[in-house]
C-alpha positions in Angstrom: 63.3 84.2 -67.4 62.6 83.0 -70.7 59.6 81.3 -72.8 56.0 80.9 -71.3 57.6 81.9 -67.9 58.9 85.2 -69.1 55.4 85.7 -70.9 53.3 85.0 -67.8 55.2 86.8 -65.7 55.5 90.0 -67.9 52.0 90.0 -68.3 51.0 90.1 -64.7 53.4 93.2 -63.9 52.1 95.2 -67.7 48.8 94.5 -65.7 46.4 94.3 -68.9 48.1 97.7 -71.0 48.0 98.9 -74.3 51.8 100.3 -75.1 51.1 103.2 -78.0 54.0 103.3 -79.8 57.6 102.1 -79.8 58.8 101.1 -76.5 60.5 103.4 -75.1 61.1 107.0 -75.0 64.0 108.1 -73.6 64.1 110.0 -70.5 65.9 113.6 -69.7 69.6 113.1 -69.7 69.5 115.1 -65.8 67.1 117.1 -64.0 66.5 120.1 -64.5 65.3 123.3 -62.3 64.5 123.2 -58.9 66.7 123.5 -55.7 70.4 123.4 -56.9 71.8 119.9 -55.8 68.3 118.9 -56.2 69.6 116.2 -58.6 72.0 114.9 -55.9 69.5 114.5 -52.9 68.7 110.8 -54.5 71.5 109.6 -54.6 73.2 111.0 -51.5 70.4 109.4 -50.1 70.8 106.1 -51.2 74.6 105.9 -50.4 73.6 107.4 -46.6 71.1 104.4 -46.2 73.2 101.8 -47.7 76.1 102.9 -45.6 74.6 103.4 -41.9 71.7 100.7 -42.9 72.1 97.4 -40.1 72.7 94.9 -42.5 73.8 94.6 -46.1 71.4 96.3 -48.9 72.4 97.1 -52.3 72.5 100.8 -53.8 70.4 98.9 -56.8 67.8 98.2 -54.5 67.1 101.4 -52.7 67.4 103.0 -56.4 64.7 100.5 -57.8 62.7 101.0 -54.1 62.8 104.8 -55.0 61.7 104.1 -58.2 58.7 102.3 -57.5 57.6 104.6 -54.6 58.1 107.9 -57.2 55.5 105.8 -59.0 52.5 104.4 -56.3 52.8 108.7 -55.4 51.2 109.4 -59.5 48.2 107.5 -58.1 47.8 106.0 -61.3 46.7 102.1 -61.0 48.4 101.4 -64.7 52.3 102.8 -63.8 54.7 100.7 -62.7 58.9 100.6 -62.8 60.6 97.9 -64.9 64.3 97.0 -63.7 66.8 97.1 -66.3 66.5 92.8 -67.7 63.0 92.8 -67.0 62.3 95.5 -69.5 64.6 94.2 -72.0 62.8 90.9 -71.4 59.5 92.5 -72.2 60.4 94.8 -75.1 62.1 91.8 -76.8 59.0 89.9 -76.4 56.3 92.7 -77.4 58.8 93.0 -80.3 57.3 89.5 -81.4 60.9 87.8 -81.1 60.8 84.6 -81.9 56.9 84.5 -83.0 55.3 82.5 -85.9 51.9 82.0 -86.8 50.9 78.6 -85.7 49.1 76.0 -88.3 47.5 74.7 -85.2 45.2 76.7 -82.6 47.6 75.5 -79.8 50.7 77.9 -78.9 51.7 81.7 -80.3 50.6 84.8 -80.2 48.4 83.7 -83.6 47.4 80.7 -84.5 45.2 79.9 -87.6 42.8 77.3 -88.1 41.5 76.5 -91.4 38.1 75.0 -92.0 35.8 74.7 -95.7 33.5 77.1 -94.3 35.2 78.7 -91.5 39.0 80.3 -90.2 39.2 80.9 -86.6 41.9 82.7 -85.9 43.4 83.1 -81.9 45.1 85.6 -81.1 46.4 85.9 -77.4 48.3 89.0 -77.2 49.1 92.1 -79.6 52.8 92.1 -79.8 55.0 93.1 -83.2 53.4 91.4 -86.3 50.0 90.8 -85.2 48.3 92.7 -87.6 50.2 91.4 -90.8 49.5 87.8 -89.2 45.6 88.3 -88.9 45.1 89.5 -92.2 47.4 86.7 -94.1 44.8 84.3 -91.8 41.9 86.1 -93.4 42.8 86.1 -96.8 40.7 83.3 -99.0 38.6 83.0 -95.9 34.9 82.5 -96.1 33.9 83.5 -92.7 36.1 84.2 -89.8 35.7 83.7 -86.1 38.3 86.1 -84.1 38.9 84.8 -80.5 40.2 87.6 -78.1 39.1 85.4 -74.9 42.3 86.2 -72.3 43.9 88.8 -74.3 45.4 91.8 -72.3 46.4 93.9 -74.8 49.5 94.6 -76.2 50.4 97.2 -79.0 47.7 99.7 -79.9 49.0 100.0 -83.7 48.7 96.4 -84.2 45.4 96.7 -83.0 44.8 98.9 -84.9 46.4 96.9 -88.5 44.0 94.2 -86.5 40.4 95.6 -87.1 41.6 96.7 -90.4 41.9 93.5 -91.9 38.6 94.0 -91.7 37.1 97.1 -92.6 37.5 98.9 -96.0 38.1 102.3 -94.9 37.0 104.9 -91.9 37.8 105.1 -88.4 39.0 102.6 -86.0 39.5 104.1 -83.0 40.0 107.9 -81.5 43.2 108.6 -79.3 42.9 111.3 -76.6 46.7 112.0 -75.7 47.7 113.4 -72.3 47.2 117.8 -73.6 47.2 117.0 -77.4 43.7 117.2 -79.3 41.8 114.4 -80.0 43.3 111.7 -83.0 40.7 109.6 -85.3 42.9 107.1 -86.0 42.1 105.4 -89.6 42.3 102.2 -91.2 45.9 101.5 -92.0 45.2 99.6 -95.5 41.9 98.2 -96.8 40.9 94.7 -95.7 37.9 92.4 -96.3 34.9 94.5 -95.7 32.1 91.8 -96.3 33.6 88.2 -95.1 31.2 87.5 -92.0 33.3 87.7 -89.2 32.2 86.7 -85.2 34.7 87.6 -82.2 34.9 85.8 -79.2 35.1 87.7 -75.9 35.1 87.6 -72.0 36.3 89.2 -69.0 40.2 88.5 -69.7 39.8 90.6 -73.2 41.2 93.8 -72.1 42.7 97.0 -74.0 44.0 96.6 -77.4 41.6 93.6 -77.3 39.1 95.7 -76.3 39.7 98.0 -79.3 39.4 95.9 -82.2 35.6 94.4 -80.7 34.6 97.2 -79.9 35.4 99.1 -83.1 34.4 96.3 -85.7 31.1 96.2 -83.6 30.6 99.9 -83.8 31.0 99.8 -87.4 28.8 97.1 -87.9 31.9 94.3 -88.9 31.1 91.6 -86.6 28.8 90.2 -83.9 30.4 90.0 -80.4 29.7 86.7 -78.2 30.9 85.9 -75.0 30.5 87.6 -71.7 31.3 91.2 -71.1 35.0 92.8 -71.0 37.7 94.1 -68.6 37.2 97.6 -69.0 40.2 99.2 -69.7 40.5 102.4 -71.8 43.7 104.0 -71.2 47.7 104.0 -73.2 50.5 103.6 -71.3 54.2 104.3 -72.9 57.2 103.8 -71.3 60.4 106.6 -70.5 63.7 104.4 -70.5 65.9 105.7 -67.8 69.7 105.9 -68.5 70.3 102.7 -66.6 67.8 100.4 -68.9 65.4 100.5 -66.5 61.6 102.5 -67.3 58.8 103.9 -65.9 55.7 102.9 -67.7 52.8 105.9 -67.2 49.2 107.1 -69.0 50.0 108.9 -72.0 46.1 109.0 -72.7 42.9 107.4 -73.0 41.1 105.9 -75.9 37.2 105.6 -77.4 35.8 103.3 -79.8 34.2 105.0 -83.2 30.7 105.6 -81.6 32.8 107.3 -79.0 32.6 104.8 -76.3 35.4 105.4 -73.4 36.3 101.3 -72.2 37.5 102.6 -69.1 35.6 101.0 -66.0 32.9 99.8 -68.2 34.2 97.4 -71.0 32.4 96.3 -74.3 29.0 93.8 -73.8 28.6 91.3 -76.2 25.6 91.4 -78.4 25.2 87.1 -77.4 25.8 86.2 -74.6 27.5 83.0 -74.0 29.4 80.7 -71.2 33.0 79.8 -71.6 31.6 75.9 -72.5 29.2 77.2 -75.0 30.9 80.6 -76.8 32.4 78.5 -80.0 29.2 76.7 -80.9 27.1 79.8 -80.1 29.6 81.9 -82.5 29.0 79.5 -84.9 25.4 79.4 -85.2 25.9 83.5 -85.7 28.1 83.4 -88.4 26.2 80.1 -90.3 23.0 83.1 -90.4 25.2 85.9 -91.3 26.4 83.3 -94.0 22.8 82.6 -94.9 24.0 78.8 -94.7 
């Protein structure tokens, strides 16, 4: 898979995550503790069943079947098991290979569109570069309109680099690791603390998306208009297995600065607005914040 397929269908398995830091972890080497021969029970198993089994089925297959069952048992709705091609598919495409900022609001990851009075600037997901892109797009801007409508997510430092493009200084967002204490994580550089910015939001903005609205609004950055959020509050990170494959699980959860947990609830816009009528709305907000 490669190009919009590879996007659309890597999106729909990462199911609307935030990935925390740089894919991936590796996993132990072999198991430890237990039952001695615990480590061989697996794949004794998997040779017994692919021997006796009626019908051809590959070892790769009832490895990738075990896989995936280890992870429904977590009960955790954001794991999930990458094979081996479809993981390096996905890391090479959160890495932002191949990505450009696009003149024109059309294609890419973000796309800048330059007005007199006004820069919109798109972004659809938060892969490698994001941040760096946003802030080059609000440099000699005089107001800025941030869409976020459809974004799932993506990485939480470029996030991060994200919402401070637009804040001075001071908390963005607080990370609550899996038994570590709590992390206020702070503005990575100064940005433009005073350009008037509006971001544009609905039900498909999830995660890392949900991060930088809901932490320029809690700091008082920008107005949000749209329709309310997905809801989604948690990190996942993924353990590479020896194989190339990974496991993708919760490392932790994450509130905006007024301590807000997304999870289950999302961020509601302070102007509500349709789909047809979001743009124009977000316009007549920043034209007053503007005092045009």
């Amino acid at each position: 898979m490669r190009g919009a397929a590879v996007v659309a269908a890597l999106l729909g398995a990462y199911t609307l995550g935030t990935m925390s830091v740089e894919p991936a972890r590796p996993g132990p080497a072999a198991a430890g503790g237990g039952v001695p021969g615990d480590d061989r029970v697996l794949d004794d198993a998997v040779d017994a069943i692919a021997d006796a089994a009626e019908g051809h089925v590959s070892r790769t297959r009832l490895r990738e079947a075990a896989l995936r069952a280890m992870v429904r048992e977590l009960g955790d709705p954001w794991a999930r098991y990458y094979p081996p091609q479809e993981f390096a598919d996905f890391t090479a495409w959160l890495a932002g290979e191949g990505k450009v900022v696009d003149p024109e609001p059309e294609t890419g990851d973000v796309s800048v569109l330059r007005q007199s009075d006004l820069t919109v600037i798109r972004v659809a997901v938060f892969t490698r570069g994001v941040g760096q892109r946003v802030r080059e797009g609000v440099t000699g801007s005089h107001a800025v309109m941030l869409d976020l409508r459809g974004n799932p997510g993506g990485l939480l430092t470029e996030a991060v680099d994200t919402a401070s493009a637009f804040l001075a200084e001071g908390p963005v967002v607080t990370y609550d690791g899996n038994g570590t204490d709590p992390e206020v994580i702070t503005v990575t550089s100064p940005g433009d603390a005073r350009i008037p910015v509006v971001v544009l939001v609905d039900q498909g903005t999830a995660s890392a998306a949900e991060v930088v609205a809901g932490s320029l609004r809690d700091r008082d950055r920008a107005v949000l208009v749209g329709s309310p959020t997905f809801g989604k509050g948690t990190v996942q990170e993924p353990v590479r297995l020896p194989d190339g494959s990974a496991v993708e699980l919760t490392v932790g959860r994450y509130e905006t600065p007024d301590g807000h947990n997304l999870e289950g609830t999302g961020v509601e816009p302070d102007v509500a607005a349709e789909e047809s009528d979001a743009e124009e709305r977000a316009r007549t907000v920043l034209a007053g914040l503007s005092g045009a």
